[in-house]
N, C-alpha and C positions, 0 to 999 in steps of 0.2 A: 062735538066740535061746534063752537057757534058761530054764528056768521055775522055780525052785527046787521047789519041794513041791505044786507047785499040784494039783491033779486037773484028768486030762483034762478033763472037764465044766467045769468052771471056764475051764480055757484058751481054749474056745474061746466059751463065754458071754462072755470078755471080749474076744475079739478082736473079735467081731460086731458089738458095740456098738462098735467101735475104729474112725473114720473118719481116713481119711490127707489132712492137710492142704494145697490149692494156696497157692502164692503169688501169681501171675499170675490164673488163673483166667480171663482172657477167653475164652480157646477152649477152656474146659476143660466146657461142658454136654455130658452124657451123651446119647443117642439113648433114647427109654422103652425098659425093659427089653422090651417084646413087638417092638420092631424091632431089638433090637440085633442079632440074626443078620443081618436082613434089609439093614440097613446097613454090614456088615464090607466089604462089595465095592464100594461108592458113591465113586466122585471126591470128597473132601471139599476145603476147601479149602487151597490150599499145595500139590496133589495135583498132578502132570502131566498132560496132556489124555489121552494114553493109560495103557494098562497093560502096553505090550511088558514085557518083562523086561528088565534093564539092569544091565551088571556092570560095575564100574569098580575101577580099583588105587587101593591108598591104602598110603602110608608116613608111618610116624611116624621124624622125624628126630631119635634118640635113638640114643643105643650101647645099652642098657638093654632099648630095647622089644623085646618080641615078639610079635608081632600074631596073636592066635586066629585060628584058619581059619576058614572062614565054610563055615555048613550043618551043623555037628555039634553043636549042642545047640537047646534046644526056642525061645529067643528067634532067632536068626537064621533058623531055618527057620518059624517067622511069620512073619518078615518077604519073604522069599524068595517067599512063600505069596500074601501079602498085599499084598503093597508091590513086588514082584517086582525088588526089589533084591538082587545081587553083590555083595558086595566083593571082591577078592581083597588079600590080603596083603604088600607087599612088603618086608622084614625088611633091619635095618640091619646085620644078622652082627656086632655091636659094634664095628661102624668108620661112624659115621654119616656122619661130614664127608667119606671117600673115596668112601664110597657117593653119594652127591647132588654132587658134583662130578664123579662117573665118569657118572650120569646127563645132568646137563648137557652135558657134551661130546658125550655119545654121543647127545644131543636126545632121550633116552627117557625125559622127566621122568613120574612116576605121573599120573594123572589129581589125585590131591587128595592133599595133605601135612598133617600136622599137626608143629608146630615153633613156638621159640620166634617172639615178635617181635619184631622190631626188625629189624638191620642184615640178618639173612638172607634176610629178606623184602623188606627193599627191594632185594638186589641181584636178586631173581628179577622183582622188579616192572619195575625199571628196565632190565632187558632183555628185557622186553614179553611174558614168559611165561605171564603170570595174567591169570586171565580177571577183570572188575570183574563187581558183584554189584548195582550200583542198579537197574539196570532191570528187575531181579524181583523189589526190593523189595515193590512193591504189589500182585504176582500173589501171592505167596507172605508171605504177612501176618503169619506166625505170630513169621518171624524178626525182623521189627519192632516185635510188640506183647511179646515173650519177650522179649527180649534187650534192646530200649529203641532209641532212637534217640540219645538221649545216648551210649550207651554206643560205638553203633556208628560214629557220629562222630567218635570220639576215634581208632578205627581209620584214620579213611582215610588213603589217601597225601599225596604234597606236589603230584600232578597233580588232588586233591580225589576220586578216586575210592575207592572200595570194594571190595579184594580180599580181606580177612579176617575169618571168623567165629569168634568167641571161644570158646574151651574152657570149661565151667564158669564160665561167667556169673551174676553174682547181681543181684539190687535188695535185697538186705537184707544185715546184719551176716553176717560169719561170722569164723573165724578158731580159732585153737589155743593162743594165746599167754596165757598166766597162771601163777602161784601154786598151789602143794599143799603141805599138811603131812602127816606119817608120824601117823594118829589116834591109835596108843595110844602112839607119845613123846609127843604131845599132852597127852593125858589123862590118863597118869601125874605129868606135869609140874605137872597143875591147872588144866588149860586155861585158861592166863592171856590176858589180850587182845593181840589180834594184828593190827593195822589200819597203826599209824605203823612208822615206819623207828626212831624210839626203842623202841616193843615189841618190834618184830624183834632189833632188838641185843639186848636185855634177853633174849629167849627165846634165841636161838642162845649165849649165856654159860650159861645155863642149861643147855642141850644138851650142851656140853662137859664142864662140870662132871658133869652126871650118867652121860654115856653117852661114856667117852673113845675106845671103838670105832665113834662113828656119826660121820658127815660132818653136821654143823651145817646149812649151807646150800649145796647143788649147784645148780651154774648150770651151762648145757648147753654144751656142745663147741664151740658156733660161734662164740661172743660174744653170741648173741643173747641169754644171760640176762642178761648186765649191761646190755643194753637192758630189758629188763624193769623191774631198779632204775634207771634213768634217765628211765622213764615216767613213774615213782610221785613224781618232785620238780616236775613240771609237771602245769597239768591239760592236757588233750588235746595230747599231747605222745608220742604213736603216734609207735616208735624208727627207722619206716620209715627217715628220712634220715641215718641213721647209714652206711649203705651206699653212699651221696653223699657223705660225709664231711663232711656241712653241719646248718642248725638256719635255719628262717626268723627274720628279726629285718628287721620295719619293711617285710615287703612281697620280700625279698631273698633268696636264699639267701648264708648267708656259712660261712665255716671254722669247722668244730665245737668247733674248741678255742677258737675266742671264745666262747662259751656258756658263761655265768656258770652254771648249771642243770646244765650235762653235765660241770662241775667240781666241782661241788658231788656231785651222784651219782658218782663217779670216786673224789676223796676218801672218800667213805663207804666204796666198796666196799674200799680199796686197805688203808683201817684194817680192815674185816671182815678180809683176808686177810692180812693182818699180824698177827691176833689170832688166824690160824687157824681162826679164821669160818665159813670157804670151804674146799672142797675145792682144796689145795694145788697137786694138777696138773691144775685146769679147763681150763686151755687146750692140752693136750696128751694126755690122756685119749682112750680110743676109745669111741664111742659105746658096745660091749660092756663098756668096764667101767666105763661111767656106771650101764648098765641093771643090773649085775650087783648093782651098790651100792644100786641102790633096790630091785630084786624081792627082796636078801635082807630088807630092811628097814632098812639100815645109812644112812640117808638122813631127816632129821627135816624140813627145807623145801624146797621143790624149785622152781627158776624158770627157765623156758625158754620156747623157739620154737613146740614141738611137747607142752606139756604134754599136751594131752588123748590125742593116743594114746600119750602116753611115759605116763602116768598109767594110764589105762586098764587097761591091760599088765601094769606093778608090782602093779597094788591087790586084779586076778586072782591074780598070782602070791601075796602075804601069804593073801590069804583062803583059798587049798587048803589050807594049813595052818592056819591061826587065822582064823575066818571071823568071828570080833570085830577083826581088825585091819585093814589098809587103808592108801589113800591119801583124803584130802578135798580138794575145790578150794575154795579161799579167795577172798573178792576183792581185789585187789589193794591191794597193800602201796602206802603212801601218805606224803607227809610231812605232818607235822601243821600244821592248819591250812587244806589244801587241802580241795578238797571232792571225798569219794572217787568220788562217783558219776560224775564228770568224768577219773578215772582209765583212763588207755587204753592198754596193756601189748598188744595186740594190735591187727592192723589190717586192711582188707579193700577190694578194688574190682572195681567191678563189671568188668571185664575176665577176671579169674580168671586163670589160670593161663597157658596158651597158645593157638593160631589156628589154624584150617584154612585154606587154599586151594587154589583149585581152578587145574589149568594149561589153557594150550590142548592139552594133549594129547588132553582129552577128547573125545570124540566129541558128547557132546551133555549139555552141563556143566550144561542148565537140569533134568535127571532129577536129577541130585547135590544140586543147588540144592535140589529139589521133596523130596528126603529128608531132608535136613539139619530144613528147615520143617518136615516133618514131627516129625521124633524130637526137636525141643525144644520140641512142643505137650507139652500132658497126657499122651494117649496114648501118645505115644512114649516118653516117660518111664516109663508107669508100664507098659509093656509088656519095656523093657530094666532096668528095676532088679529089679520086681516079679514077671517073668515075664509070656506069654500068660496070657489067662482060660481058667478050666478047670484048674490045674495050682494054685496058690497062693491062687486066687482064683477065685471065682466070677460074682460079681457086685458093682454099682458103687453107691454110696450115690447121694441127689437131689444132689449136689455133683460125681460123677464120679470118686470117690476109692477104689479098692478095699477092699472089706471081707477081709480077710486071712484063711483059714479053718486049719483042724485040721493040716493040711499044712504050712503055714509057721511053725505054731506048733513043730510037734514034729521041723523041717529045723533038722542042724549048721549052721555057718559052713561044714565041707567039702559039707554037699549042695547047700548054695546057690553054693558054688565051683564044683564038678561040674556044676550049670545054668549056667555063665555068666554067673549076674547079674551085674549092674553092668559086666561086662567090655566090650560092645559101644555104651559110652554116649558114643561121641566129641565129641559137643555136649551135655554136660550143663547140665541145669537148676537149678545150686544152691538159690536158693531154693524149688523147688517140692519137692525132694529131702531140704533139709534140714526145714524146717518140717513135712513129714509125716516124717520121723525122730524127731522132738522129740515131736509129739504119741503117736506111738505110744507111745514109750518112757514117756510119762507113764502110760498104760493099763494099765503091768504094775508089779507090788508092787514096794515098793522094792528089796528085795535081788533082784529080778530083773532089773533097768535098766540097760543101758549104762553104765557108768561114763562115755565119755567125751562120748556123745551128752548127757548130764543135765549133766555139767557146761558144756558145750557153750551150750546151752542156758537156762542156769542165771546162768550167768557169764562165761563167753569170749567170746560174743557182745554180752554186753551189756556188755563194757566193753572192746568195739572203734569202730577211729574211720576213716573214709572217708577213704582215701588213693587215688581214681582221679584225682583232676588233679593229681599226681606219676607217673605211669605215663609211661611210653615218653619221657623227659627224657634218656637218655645220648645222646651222640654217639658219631658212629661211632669204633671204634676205634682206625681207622688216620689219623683225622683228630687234628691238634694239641691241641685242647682232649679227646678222647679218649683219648691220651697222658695227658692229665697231670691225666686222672682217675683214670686206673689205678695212674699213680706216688703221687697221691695216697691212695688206697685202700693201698697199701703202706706207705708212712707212717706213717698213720693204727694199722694193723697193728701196725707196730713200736711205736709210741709208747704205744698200750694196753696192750700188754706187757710193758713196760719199767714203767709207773706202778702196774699191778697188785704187780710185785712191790718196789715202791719201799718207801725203809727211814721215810720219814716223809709228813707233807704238804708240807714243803720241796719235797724232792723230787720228788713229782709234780708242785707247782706248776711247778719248773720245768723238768721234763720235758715239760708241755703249753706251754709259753712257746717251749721249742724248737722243739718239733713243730709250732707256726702259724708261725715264722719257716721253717720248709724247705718245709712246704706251701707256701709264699709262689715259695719258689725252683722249685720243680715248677711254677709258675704254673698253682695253682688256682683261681684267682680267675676265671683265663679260659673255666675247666670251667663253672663257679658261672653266671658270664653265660649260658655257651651254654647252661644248664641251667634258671637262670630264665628265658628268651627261651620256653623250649620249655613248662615249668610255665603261663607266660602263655596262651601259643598250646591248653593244651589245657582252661584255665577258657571261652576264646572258643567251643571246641567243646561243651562241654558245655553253656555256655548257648543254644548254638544260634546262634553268632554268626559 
């Protein structure tokens, strides 16, 4: 965290005063500060009956990951200490899918995996590998008052039970998706108003004319920016189901190119980039020399997936050299007449990201259980992001939230890498995590703040829209309607690409006319059912039905 100019003395008068915010809060009351030694060793609840020591293997089913050893920095050996939990490590050597199929055969599955969900999970389910998790629901409370019961609903399998715990779970907004402009083309320009989809054109004309070396408007590498302009012509119209290749209409999902709305933002964008609008080779560009173009500066609007830490990043970079210049987040670009606060470029549910489960391999899977409940209370949280007390902290406000002292004011990003923070958080607590992110950062003077935590914060969060009862709707792969999702998802591919660079809105029109007529032949339609059948099935779970 840096502090621009502050003075010591100041740094940490404002940290003191600086309380980190829960979201949850049931199980988050502190022990008074004159027991809190006396209570580190107490069976609390979610705890196991005893305190053996218990070490179990955990693999993350990624080619990517590689899993910190456990006992070499100052969070695991609390826990080790405290908790008398092991993990040990088992690493994918970047071949994940050979690795957990050489597992399986060879019956040596890890005690507990983490991996996405869906079809992988069920085929470990359906061949009776995974241990179910109800029956410790009510011993171990934490993971049902943290995580929801709604949420955890929507997990279970098609025999009704509960073999999965959610990675980075939230109950509230999050998300990364929105709008930035380049501040001083801004404000050289005259910082004219920037809200509708006619300002935006009117300034990226502007842009061109003035600055024939900057890229007008960049949209990110994946498509996901021209979801972004497809948000801003709907209200709550989160591009989630662009990925479905669908748009709900009447209760339904149906083919996206019937979307009078996702023809309409299509057309706009296809005339941007036919005006040269738009960065020319969006769709083929490498993420390097997306970023190369905004950290020189060479970038006036920017809309994508990941703006905030693609923002973030850039706005660093401008400022080492002109620390009047920068990146700002916008709220999102709108069409006129809607109502912007209903605008939803970003989206979020509470499921997060991906699952744990636990196998029979384990010896005694109800310790695994008893930690897990553990590390997504308070404490757990705020001992793996935050560190043990004594080290970054000392002590807890009347709320339970660490007061952050002189130490964590004046640690890099590398000494807080070197502790491990954040590294050991396999059941994170989004909301409890980000909400005291946000408040901290409010704590320190402006040019000291997180870029993308504030915009975050500020704007991304709040003009995100709750897409958990679209979660876990694909079929399996190798099943027919699976097929000809996937053929449809290519399609879809082609056809966007082709209307991007089409020579008029002729053209596009009937470029989209074609492409519902072949999705037709791919029999999407029949994806579309088995996809609303499954959307239905998980509004029934979440109402508790």
């Amino acid at each position: 965290m840096k502090a621009g100019n502050w003075t010591k003395a100041a740094l940490v008068l404002m940290v003191s005063l600086g309380m980190l915010l829960s979201a949850c809060g049931k199980n988050a009351e502190p022990a008074p500060p004159e027991d809190k030694q006396n209570n580190s060793n107490k069976p609390a609840v979610g705890q196991a009956d005893d305190a053996t020591p218990y070490n179990f293997t955990f693999y993350m089913h990624y080619d990517w990951a590689v899993t910190d050893v456990w006992g070499q920095d100052p969070v695991t050996q609390w826990i080790i200490e405290n908790k008398k939990i092991h993990i040990e490590p088992i690493q994918s050597g970047g071949a994940a899918e050979a690795k957990l199929n050489t597992m399986i055969a060879s019956k040596s599955l890890p005690d507990m995996i983490q991996m996405e969900r869906g079809p992988g999970v069920d085929r470990l389910q359906s061949a009776g590998t995974l241990v179910a998790l109800d029956e410790y629901l009510d011993k171990y409370p934490n993971l049902k008052e943290q995580i929801g019961e709604e949420t955890l609903n929507m997990l279970r399998s098609s025999d009704g039970k509960l073999y999965q715990i959610p990675n980075w779970f939230t109950s509230t907004p999050n998300g990364n998706s929105g709008w930035m402009i380049n501040k001083k083309i801004y404000e050289q320009l005259g910082s004219p108003k920037l809200e509708t989809f006619d300002d935006l054109h009117a300034y990226l004309s502007q842009v061109k004319a003035a600055y024939p070396d900057v890229v007008p408007l960049e949209i990110d590498t994946s498509g996901v920016g021209f979801g972004i302009i497809y948000a801003g012509f709907k209200e709550e119209n989160a591009p989630h189901l662009i990925n479905h290749t669908a748009y709900v209409d009447n209760g339904e999902l149906k083919p996206i190119f019937n979307d009078p709305v996702y023809r309409e933002a299509l057309l706009y964008t296809s005339e941007l980039f036919r005006e040269r609008l738009i960065s020319q080779d969006a769709l083929t560009q490498s993420l390097d020399q997306m970023k190369e173009r905004l950290h020189s500066g060479r970038v006036a609007v920017y809309a994508g997936g990941d703006t905030a830490n693609v923002g973030r990043d850039a706005d660093a970079a401008l400022k080492q050299a002109d620390p009047e210049s920068g990146y700002i987040a916008i709220w999102p670009i709108h069409k006129e007449g809607l109502d912007k606060n209903r605008i939803t470029p970003s989206s979020w549910n509470s499921l997060g990201w991906n699952v744990n489960i636990i196998t029979k391999n384990a010896k005694d899977p109800e310790k695994i259980i008893a930690y897990l409940d553990w590390l997504v209370s308070p404490e757990g949280q705020r001992i793996v992001w935050w560190g043990p007390e004594g080290i970054m902290w000392e002590q807890l406000d009347e709320d339970g939230y660490p007061v952050l002292n002189e130490k964590w004011v004046a640690a890099t990003p590398e000494d807080k890498k070197g502790m491990k923070l954040e590294a050991f958080n396999i059941t994170g607590n989004t909301t409890f995590i980000d909400t005291a992110k946000v408040k901290l950062e409010k704590l320190l003077p402006e040019g000291s703040r997180n870029w993308a935590t504030e915009a975050q914060g500020s704007i991304f969060w709040k003009s995100s829209m709750n897409v958990t009862e679209f979660i876990n709707i694909d079929p399996s792969p190798e099943s027919a309607e699976g097929i000809a999702a996937q053929s449809s998802r290519d399609l879809y591919n082609q056809t966007f690409s082709k209307a991007l660079f089409a020579a008029n809105d002729d053209e596009v029109n009937g470029l989209l006319d074609k492409g519902l007529a072949d999705l037709k032949k791919v029999n999407l339609d029949s994806a579309l059912q088995f996809k609303t059948t499954a959307w239905y099935n998980n509004k029934k779970m979440i109402e508790g039905n």
